[in-house]
VMD Tcl script that draws the C-alpha trace (Angstrom):
set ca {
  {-11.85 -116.38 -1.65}
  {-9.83 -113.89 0.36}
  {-12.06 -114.22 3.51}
  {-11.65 -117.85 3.35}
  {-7.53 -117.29 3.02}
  {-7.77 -114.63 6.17}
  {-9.40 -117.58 8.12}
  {-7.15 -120.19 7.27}
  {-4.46 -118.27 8.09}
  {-6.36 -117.23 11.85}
  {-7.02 -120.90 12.40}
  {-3.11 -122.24 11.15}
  {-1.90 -119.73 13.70}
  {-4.87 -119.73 16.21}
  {-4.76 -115.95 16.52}
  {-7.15 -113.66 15.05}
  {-5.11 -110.93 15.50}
  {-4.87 -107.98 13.01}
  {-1.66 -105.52 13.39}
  {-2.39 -102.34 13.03}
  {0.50 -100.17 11.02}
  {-0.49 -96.97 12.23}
  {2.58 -95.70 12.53}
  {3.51 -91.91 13.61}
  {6.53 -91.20 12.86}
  {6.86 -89.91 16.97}
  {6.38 -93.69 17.45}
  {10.02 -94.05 16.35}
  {12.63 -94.74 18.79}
  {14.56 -91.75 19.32}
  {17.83 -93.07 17.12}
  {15.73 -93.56 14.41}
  {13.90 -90.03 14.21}
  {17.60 -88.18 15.06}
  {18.50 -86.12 12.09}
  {15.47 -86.30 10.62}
  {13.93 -82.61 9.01}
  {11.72 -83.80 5.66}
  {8.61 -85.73 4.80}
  {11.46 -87.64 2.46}
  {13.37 -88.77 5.89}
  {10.50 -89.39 7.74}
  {8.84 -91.49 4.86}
  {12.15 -93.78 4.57}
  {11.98 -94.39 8.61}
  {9.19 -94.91 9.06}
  {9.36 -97.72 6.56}
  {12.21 -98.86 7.86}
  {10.18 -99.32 11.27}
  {7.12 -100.53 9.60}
  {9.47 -103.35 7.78}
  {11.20 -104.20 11.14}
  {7.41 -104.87 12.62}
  {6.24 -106.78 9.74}
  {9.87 -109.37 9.67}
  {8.95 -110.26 13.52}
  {5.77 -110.49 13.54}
  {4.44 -112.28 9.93}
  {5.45 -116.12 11.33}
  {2.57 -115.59 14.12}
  {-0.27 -113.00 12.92}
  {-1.93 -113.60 10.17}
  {-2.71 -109.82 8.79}
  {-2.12 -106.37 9.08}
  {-4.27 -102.95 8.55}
  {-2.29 -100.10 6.95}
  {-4.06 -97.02 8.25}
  {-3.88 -94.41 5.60}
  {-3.68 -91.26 7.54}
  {-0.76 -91.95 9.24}
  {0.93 -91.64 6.00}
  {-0.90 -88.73 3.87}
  {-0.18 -86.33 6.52}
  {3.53 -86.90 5.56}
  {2.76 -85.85 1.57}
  {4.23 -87.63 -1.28}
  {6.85 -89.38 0.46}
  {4.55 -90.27 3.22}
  {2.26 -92.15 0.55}
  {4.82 -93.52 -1.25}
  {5.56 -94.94 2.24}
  {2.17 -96.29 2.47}
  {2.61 -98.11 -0.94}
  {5.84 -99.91 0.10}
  {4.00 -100.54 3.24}
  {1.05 -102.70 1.88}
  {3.23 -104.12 -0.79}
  {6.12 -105.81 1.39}
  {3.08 -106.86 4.40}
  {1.85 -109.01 0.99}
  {5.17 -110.11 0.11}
  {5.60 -111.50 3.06}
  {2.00 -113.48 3.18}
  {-0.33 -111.30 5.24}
  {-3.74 -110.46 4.46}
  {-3.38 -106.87 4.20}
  {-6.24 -104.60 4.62}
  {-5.85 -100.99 3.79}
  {-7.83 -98.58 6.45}
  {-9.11 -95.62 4.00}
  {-12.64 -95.40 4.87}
  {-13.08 -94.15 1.28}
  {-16.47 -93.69 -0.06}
  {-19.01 -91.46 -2.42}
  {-21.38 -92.76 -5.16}
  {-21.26 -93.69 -8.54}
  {-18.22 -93.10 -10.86}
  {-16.41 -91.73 -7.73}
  {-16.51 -94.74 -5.45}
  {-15.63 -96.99 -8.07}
  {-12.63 -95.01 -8.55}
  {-11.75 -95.29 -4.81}
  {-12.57 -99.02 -5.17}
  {-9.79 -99.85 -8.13}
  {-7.32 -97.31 -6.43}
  {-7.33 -100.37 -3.41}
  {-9.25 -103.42 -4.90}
  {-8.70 -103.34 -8.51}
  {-6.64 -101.79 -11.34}
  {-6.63 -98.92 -13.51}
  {-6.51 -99.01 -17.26}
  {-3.14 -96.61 -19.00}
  {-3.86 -97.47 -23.02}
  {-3.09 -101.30 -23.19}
  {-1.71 -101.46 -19.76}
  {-3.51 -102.08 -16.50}
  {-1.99 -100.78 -13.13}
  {-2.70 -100.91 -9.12}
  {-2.11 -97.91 -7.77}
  {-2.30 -99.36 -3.72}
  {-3.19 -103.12 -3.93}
  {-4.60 -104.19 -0.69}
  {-6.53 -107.75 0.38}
  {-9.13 -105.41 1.91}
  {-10.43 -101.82 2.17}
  {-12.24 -100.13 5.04}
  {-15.39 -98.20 3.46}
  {-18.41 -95.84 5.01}
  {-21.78 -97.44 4.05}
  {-23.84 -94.96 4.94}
  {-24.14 -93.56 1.24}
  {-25.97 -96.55 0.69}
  {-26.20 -99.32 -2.44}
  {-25.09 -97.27 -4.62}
  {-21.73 -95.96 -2.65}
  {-20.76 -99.65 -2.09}
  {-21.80 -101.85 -5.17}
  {-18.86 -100.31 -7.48}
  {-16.67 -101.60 -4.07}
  {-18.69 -105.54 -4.36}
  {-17.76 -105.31 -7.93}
  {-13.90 -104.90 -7.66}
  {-14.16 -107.55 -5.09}
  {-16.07 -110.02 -7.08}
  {-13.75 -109.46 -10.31}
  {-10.18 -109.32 -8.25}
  {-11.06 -111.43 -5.03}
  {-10.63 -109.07 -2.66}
  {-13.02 -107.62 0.27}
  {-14.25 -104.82 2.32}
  {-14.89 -103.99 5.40}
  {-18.05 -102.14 6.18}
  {-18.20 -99.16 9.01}
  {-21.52 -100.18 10.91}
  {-20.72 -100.31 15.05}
  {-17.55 -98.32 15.42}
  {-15.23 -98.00 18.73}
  {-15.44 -94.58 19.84}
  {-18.07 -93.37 22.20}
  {-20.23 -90.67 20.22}
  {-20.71 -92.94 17.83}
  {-23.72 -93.86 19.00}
  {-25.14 -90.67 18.88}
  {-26.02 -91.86 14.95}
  {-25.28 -95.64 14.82}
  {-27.54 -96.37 17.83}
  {-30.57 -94.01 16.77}
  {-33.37 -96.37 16.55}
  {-35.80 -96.30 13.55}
  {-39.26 -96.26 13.37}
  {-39.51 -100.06 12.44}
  {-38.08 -100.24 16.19}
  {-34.59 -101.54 14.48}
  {-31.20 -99.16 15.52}
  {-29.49 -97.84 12.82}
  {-26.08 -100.06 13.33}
  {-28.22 -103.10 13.15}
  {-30.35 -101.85 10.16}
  {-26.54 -101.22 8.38}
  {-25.61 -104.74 9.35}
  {-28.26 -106.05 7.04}
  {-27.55 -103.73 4.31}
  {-23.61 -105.78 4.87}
  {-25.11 -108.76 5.08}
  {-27.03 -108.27 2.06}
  {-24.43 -106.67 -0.24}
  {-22.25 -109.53 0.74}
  {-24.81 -112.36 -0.66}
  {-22.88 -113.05 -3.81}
  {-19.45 -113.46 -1.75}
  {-19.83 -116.08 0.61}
  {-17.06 -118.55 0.78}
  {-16.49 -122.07 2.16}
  {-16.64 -121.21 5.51}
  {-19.79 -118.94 5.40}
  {-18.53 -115.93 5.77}
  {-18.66 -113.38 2.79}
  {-16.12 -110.53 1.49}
  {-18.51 -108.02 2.50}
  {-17.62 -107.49 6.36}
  {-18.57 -105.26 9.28}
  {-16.29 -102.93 11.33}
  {-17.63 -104.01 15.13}
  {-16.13 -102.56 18.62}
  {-14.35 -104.49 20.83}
  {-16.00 -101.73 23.36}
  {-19.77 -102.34 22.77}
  {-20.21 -105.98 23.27}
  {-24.19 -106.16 23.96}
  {-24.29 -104.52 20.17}
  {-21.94 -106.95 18.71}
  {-23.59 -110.12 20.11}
  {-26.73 -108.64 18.62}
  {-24.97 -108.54 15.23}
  {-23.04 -111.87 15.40}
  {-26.65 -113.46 15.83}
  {-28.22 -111.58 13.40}
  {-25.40 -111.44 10.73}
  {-24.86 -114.85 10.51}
  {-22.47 -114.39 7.20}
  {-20.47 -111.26 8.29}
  {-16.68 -111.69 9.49}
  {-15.76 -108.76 11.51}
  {-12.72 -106.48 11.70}
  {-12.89 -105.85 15.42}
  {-11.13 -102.28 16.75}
  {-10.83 -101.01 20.21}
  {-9.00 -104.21 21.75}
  {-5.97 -102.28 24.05}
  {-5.06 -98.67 24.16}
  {-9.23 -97.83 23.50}
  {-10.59 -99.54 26.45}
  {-11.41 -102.96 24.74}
  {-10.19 -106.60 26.32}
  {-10.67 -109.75 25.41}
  {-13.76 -110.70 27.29}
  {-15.58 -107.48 25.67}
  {-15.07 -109.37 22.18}
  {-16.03 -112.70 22.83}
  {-19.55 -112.24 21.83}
  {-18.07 -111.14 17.96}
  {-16.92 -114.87 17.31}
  {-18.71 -118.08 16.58}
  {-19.09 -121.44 18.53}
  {-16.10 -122.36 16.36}
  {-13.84 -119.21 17.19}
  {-14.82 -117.86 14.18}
  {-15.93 -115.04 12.51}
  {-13.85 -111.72 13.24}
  {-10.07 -110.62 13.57}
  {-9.20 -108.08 16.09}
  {-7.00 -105.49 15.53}
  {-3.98 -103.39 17.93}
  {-2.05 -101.02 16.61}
  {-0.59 -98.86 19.45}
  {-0.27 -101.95 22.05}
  {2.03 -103.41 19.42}
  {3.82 -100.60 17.67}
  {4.72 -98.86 21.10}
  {4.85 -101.95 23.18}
  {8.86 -101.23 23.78}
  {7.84 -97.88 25.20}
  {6.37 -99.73 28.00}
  {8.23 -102.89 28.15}
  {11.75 -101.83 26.98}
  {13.88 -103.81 24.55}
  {13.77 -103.35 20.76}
  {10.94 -101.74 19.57}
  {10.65 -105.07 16.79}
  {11.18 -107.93 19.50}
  {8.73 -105.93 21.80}
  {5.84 -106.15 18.99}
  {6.83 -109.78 18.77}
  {6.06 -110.53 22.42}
  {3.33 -108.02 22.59}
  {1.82 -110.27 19.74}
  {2.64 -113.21 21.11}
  {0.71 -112.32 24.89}
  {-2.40 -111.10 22.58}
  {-2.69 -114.00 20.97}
  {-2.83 -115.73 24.59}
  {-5.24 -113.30 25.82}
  {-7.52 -113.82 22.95}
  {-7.29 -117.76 22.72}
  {-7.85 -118.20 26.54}
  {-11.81 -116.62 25.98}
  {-12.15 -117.62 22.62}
  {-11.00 -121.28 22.47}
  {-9.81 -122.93 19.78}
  {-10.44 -121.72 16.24}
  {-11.56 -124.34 14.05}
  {-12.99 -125.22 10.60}
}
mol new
graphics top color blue
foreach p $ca { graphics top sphere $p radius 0.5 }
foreach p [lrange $ca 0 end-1] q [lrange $ca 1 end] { graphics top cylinder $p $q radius 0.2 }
display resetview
């Protein structure tokens, strides 16, 4: 089950870290954006770049999250970049999880679901258009939005990731609304997760459904580590958005379990700060976050 494979591959490196491939293409060092006047040229560099990240880094994290506007605001080319992206992230072993946030209902979503989870039927040929591990989704369509999602992921083991407590601050002006039962709405979505992950649940009791939680609202997420017992978490906010490492700690288990946090900008534009190669600076930036993390989250476990 591809939770279960994202875990084993956060405890064989004891780092839940996630890299996030959101990559501008003004993230580029200088030499590599000279010249460059097309969505074509831009596409093939920032590639290149993404490439370059993904050969130093894949030894020591265990997945990446390919954000998808980084690269449709670049056209064509841009999502043909996107493509190559997720596909040589898997090549190289990572649990790849493609950040869309796709969703509507019915015939709709389950289109969005086989464009990332499954495949698509040409006469006697089936095709995947962007094969990913994992796709970010908005739940608040409800059952209906997500099952075609559950499906894809029950037929193709693969998994989702559920918006419910999300990093930025106005956020809560709808996700911590609190409902008559007395329940707020981010913890009422959390069982909705929980529940549409049921059938999913793998060896180490986590399911394929998950739950996008903050790094930046950690009296929420302790509330819905305790009360989504079965929920692995894709954790934003860690770095450039205010989150640290003691913020998150109440998103994980007694084991170390049970989320993987991501950094995109702290690792993409680490040489911008730190100098050297932008490549060997995402190593080392990688390398200190995995530190950081470990020293308040302990040793992950099975």
């Amino acid at each position: 089950m591809i939770t279960d494979r994202l875990i084993e591959g956060i405890i064989d490196m004891q780092n839940p870290t996630c890299v996030g491939l959101d990559t501008l293409f003004d993230y580029l060092p200088d030499d590599m954006k000279s010249g460059v006047n097309t969505f074509e040229g831009v596409a093939e560099r920032v590639f290149e770049f993404n490439k370059k990240i993904i050969d130093n880094i894949y030894d020591i994290v265990p997945s990446v999250k390919v954000q998808i506007a980084y690269y449709e605001m670049y056209g064509v080319a841009g999502m043909k970049a996107y493509e190559e992206t997720l596909k040589y992230a898997a090549e190289k072993g990572l649990v790849v999880i493609a950040d869309a946030k796709r969703n509507d209902i019915g015939s709709t979503a389950a289109c969005y679901a086989k464009t990332f989870l499954g495949e698509t039927a040409v006469n006697d040929k089936t095709l995947r258009a962007f094969p990913a591990d994992y796709v970010t989704i908005n739940g608040y369509l409800g059952t209906d939005g997500v099952a075609p999602f559950v499906e894809e992921c029950e037929k193709h083991d693969k998994g989702v990731f559920v918006l419910v407590k999300t990093s930025n601050p106005s956020g809560a002006e709808i996700q911590n609304m609190v409902l008559e039962n007395g329940v707020p709405m981010y913890e009422y979505m959390g069982g909705l997760v929980e529940k549409w992950g049921e059938s999913t649940v793998g060896k180490y009791g986590y399911s394929a459904v998950g739950a996008v939680v903050g790094a930046t609202h950690p009296t929420e997420a302790a509330r819905l580590r305790q009360v989504l017992p079965h929920t692995f978490f894709l954790i934003p906010g860690y770095g450039a958005q205010g989150g640290n490492a003691e913020m998150l700690k109440s998103c994980f288990g007694a084991n170390g379990l049970g989320g993987v946090v991501n950094n995109s900008r702290g690792i993409l534009c680490a040489y911008k700060k730190n100098g050297g190669t932008y490549y060997e600076a995402a190593r080392t930036a990688s390398v200190a976050m995995q530190k950081d993390l470990s020293s308040v989250i302990g040793v992950m476990r099975r």
